[in-house]
C-alpha positions as CSV (number, residue, x, y, z in Angstrom):
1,X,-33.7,20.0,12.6
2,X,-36.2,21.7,9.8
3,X,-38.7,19.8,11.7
4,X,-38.5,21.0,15.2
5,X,-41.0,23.2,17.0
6,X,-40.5,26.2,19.1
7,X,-42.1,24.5,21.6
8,X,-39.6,21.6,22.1
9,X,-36.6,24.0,22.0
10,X,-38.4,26.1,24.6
11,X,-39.7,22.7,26.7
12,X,-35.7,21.8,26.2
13,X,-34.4,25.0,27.2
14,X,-36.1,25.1,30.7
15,X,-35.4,21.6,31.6
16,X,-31.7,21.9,30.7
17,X,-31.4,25.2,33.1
18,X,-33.2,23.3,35.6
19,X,-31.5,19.6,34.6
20,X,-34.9,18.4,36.0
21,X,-37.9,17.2,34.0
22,X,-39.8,17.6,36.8
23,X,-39.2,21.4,37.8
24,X,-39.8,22.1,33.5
25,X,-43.1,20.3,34.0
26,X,-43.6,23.0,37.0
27,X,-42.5,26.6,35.0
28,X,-44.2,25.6,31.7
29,X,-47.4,24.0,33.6
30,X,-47.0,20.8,32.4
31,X,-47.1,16.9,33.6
32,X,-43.7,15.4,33.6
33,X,-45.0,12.6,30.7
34,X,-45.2,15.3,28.6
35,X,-41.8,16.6,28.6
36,X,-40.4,13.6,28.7
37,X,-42.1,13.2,25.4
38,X,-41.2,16.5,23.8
39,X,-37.3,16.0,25.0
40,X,-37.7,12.4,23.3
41,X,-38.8,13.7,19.7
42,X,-36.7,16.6,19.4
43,X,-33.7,14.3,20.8
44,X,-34.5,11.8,17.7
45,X,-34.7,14.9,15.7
46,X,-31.2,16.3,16.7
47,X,-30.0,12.5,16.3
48,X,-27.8,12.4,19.4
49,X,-28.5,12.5,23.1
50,X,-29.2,15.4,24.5
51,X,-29.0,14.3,28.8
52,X,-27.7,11.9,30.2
53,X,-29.0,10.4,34.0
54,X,-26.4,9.8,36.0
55,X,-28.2,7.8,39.5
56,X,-30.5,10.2,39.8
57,X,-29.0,13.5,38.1
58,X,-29.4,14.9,34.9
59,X,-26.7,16.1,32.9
60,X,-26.5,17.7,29.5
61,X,-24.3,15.7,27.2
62,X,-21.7,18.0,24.7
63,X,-24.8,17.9,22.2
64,X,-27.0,19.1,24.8
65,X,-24.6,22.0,25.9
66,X,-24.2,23.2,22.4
67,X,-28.3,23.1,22.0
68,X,-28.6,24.9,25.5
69,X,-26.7,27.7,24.5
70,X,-28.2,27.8,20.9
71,X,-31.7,28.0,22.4
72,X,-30.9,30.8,24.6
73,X,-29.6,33.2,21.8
74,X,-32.1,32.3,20.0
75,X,-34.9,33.4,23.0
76,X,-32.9,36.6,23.8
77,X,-33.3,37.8,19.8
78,X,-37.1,36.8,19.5
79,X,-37.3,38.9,22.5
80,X,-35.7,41.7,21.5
81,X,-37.6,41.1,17.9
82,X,-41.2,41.4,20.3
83,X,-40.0,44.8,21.9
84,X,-38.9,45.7,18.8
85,X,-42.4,44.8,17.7
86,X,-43.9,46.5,20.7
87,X,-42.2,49.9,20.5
88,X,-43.4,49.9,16.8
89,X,-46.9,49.7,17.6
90,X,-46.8,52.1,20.6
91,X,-47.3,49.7,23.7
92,X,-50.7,48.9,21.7
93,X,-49.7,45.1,22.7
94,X,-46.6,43.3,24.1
95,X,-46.0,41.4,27.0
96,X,-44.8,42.0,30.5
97,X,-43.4,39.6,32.9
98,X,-43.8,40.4,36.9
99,X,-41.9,38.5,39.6
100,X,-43.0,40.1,43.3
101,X,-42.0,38.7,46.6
102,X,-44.8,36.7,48.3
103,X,-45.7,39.9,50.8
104,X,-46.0,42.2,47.6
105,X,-49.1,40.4,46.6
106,X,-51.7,42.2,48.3
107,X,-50.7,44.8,46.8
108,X,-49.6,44.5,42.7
109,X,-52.7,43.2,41.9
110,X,-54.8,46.1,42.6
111,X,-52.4,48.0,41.2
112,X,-52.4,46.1,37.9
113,X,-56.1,46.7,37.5
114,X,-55.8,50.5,36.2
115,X,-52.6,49.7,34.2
116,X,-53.9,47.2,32.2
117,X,-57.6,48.8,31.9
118,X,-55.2,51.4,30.1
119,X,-53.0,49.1,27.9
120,X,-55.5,46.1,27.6
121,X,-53.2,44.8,24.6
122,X,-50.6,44.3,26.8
123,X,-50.6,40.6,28.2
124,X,-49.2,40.4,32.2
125,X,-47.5,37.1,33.7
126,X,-47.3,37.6,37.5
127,X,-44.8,35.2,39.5
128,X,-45.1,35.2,42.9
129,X,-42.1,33.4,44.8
130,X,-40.0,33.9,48.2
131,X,-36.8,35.8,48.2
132,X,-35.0,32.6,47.5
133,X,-36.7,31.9,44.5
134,X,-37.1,35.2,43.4
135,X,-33.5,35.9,43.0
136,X,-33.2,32.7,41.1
137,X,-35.3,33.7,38.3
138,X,-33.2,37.4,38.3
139,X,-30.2,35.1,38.0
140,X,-32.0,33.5,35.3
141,X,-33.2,37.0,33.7
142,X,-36.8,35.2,33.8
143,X,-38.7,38.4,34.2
144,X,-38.7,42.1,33.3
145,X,-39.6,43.7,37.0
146,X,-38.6,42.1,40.2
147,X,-40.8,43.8,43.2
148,X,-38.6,42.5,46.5
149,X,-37.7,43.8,49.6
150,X,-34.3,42.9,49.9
151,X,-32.0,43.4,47.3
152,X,-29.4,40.8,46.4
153,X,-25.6,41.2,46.8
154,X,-25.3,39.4,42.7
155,X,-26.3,40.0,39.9
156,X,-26.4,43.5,40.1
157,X,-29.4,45.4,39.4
158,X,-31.0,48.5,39.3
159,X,-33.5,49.1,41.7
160,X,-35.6,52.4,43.0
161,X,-37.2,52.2,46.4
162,X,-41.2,51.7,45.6
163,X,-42.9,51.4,49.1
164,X,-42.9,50.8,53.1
165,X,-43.2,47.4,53.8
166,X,-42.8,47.4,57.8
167,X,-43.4,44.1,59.9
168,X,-45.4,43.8,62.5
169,X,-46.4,41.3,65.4
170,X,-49.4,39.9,65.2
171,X,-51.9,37.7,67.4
172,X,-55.3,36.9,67.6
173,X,-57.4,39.3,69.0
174,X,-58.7,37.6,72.4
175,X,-54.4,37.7,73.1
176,X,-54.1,38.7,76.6
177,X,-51.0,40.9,74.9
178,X,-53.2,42.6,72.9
179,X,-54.2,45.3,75.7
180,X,-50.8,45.7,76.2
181,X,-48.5,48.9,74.9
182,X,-44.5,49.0,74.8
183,X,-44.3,45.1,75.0
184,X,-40.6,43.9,75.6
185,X,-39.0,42.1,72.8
186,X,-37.5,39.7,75.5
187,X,-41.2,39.3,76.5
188,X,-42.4,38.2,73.1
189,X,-40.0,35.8,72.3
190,X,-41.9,33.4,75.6
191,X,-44.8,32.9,73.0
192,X,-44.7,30.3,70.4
193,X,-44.1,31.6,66.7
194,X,-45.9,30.7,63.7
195,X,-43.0,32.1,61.1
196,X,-42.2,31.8,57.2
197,X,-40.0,28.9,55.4
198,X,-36.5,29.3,55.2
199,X,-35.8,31.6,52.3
200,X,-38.0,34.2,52.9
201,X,-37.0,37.5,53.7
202,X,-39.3,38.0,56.1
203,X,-37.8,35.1,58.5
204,X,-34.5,37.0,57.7
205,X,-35.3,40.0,58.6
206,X,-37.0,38.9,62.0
207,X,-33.9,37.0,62.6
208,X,-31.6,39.9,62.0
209,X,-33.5,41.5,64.5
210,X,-33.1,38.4,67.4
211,X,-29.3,38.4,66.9
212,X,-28.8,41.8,67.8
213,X,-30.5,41.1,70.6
214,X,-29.0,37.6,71.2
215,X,-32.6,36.0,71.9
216,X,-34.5,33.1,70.4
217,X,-38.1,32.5,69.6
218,X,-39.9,29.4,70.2
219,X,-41.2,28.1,66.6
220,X,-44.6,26.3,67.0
221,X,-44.9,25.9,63.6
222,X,-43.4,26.7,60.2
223,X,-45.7,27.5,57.0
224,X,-44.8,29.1,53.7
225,X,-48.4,30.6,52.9
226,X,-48.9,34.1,54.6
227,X,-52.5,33.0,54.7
228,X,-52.2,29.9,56.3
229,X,-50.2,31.7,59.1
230,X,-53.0,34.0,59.6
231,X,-55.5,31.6,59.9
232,X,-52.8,29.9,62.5
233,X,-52.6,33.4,64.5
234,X,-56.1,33.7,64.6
235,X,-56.4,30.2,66.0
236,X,-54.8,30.6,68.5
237,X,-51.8,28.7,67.9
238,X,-49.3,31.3,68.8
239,X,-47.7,34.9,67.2
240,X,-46.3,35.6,64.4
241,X,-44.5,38.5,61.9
242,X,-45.5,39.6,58.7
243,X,-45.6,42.2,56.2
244,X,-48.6,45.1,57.3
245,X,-50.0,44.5,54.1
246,X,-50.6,41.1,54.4
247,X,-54.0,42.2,56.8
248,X,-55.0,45.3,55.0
249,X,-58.5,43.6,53.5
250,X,-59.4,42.3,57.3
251,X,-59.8,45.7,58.9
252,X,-60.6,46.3,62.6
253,X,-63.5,44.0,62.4
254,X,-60.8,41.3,61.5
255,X,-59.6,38.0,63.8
256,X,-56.1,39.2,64.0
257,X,-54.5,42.6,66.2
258,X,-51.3,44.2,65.9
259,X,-49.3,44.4,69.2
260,X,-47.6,46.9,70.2
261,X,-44.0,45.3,70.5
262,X,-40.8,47.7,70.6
263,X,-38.7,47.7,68.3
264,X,-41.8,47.1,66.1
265,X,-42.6,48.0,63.5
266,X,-39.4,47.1,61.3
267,X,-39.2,49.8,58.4
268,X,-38.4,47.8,55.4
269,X,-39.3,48.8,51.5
270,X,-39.8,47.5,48.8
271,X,-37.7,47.9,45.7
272,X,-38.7,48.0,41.8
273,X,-35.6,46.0,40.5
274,X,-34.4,45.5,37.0
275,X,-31.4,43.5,35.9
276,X,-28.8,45.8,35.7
277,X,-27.5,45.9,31.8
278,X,-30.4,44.4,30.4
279,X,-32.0,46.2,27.6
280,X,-35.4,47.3,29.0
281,X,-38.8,47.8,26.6
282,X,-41.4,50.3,26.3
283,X,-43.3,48.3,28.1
284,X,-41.4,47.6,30.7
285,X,-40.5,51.4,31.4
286,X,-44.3,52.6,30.9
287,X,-45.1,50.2,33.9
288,X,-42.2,51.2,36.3
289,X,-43.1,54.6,35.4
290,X,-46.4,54.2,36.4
291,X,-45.5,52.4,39.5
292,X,-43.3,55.1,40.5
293,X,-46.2,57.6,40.0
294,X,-50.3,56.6,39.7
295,X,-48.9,53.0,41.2
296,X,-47.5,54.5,44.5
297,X,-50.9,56.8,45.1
298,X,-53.1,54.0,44.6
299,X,-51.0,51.9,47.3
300,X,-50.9,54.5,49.8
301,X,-54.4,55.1,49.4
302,X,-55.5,51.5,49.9
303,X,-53.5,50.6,52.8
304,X,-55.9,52.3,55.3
305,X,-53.9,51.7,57.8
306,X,-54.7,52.8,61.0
C-alpha cells in the first residue's frame, strides 16, 4: 500500500460512490480504459478484490467497503488541511468548488469575473447540472456553494435567498400571440411546448402550476439544453418556459418575445445553499459574502430587463 498514488485512491473513491466505471470516467474527465486500469493496479496493490460485477452491477466487496470509507476520511482531512492552508495565507490561494442550477449560468459567470480579478490565487471549478443532479452532488457534499432555485426537503442546508429568477413564456417573435396582452393560461396550453428533461426544476415548477389549474400542455418536444430550446422557439416549433435570464444577452433585437400570459411571470429565487453542518472556509465565506453584496448589484445591473 506504500506504493499507491493519490490518484488511484481518488479514481477508486469516485467509482465506488458511483459503482460505475463509466460515470468515474465522466466526474474525473477520463476514458473508461483508463480507470479500469487505475482500479486494476491499485487492486493488485491492496492484494484482494476490490468490486465485484454481478450481471451488469458493480458491487464493492468487504475489502472494497473498508477502502471506500478509508478514502473518504482521508479526503475530508486533506480538505480541511487545504482551508487550513488557505486561511493561513489570507485567501491568497485555495480553491472553490461551484455547483449552479442550469438557469443560473447566465448569470455566475459574469459574476465570477470581478471575484476572481480580486483573488486570482484562488482556483474556481464550476458544475453546472439540473436540480436532479445538483442535489445529488449536495448529498454527496461534492461542492462548497450550491446556487438552486428549489431547495431540497434532505440533507438540510443552509441557504439565503440570492436572486429573482421568474419564468416566463416564450415564442418566436412572428407568434401571432405575441401582440396579444392578458393571454389565458387555458389558451396557451393549445400550443405545442418545447419544455426541459425530467429533473429540472423548471419542468416542476411549470407543472405545479398546470395542476392547480388541472390542465395539460401539449409537449412537441423535450430537450435538456436551455439553448437548444431557444433555438427550437425561435424556429418555430412551438412555446416554451424558461428562466428570464436565459434571454438577457438577446435583447429586443433578439428572435425570441415574451408573452404576456397570466399567471406569468412565476416569482421564483434563487438560493445560495451550503450543507448544513459542514465546516465552511475563508474562501468559501469571502465568496458568499460577495455574492450577497457586489454579486447581487452586478446581477441586477445586467439583467436589463425591460
Amino acid at each position: 500500500m506504500r506504493h499507491v498514488t493519490l490518484h488511484q485512491l481518488k479514481v477508486f473513491e469516485v467509482a465506488a460512490r458511483h459503482h460505475s466505471f463509466t460515470r468515474a470516467a465522466e466526474e474525473m474527465f477520463l476514458t473508461q480504459p483508463t480507470v479500469s486500469m487505475q482500479i486494476k493496479q491499485l487492486t493488485k496493490l491492496v492484494g484482494i478484490p476490490l468490486f465485484e460485477q454481478v450481471g451488469k452491477k458493480l458491487f464493492l466487496t468487504e475489502a472494497g467497503e473498508n477502502l471506500y470509507l478509508t478514502c473518504q476520511e482521508m479526503f475530508k482531512q486533506l480538505d480541511q488541511f487545504e482551508m487550513t492552508v488557505a486561511d493561513m495565507k489570507g485567501l491568497k490561494q485555495g480553491n472553490l468548488r461551484l455547483a449552479v442550477v442550469t438557469t443560473a449560468k447566465y448569470v455566475v459567470p459574469r459574476l465570477l469575473g470581478l471575484f476572481c480579478q480580486r483573488y486570482p490565487g484562488i482556483e474556481v471549478s464550476l458544475n453546472v447540472a439540473n436540480h436532479d443532479r445538483l442535489i445529488e452532488r449536495l448529498s454527496e457534499n461534492r461542492d462548497d456553494i450550491y446556487i438552486m432555485s428549489q431547495l431540497p426537503h434532505s440533507p438540510e442546508v443552509n441557504a439565503i435567498p440570492f436572486l429573482e429568477n421568474p419564468l416566463v413564456v416564450l415564442a418566436s417573435r412572428n407568434h401571432p400571440l405575441v401582440e396579444q396582452t392578458r393571454i389565458p393560461l387555458s389558451r396557451i396550453v393549445q400550443e405545442p411546448f418545447i419544455v426541459r428533461e425530467t429533473g429540472s426544476g423548471t419542468r416542476r415548477t411549470v407543472q405545479k402550476l398546470l395542476d392547480q389549474h388541472n390542465l395539460n400542455i401539449q409537449i412537441k418536444m423535450e430537450l435538456a439544453s436551455n439553448e437548444a430550446i431557444k433555438q427550437a422557439v425561435a424556429g418555430g416549433l412551438g412555446i416554451s418556459i424558461l428562466s428570464r435570464h436565459t434571454i438577457n444577452l438577446e435583447g429586443a433585437s433578439g428572435q425570441i418575445a415574451i408573452l404576456d400570459v397570466q399567471e406569468f411571470p412565476i416569482l421564483n429565487h434563487w438560493y445560495m445553499a451550503t450543507l448544513a453542518g459542514k465546516q465552511l472556509s475563508i474562501v468559501t465565506q469571502t465568496f458568499l459574502d460577495y455574492l450577497q453584496n457586489e454579486g447581487k448589484e452586478i446581477a441586477i445591473e445586467t439583467m436589463h430587463w425591460k
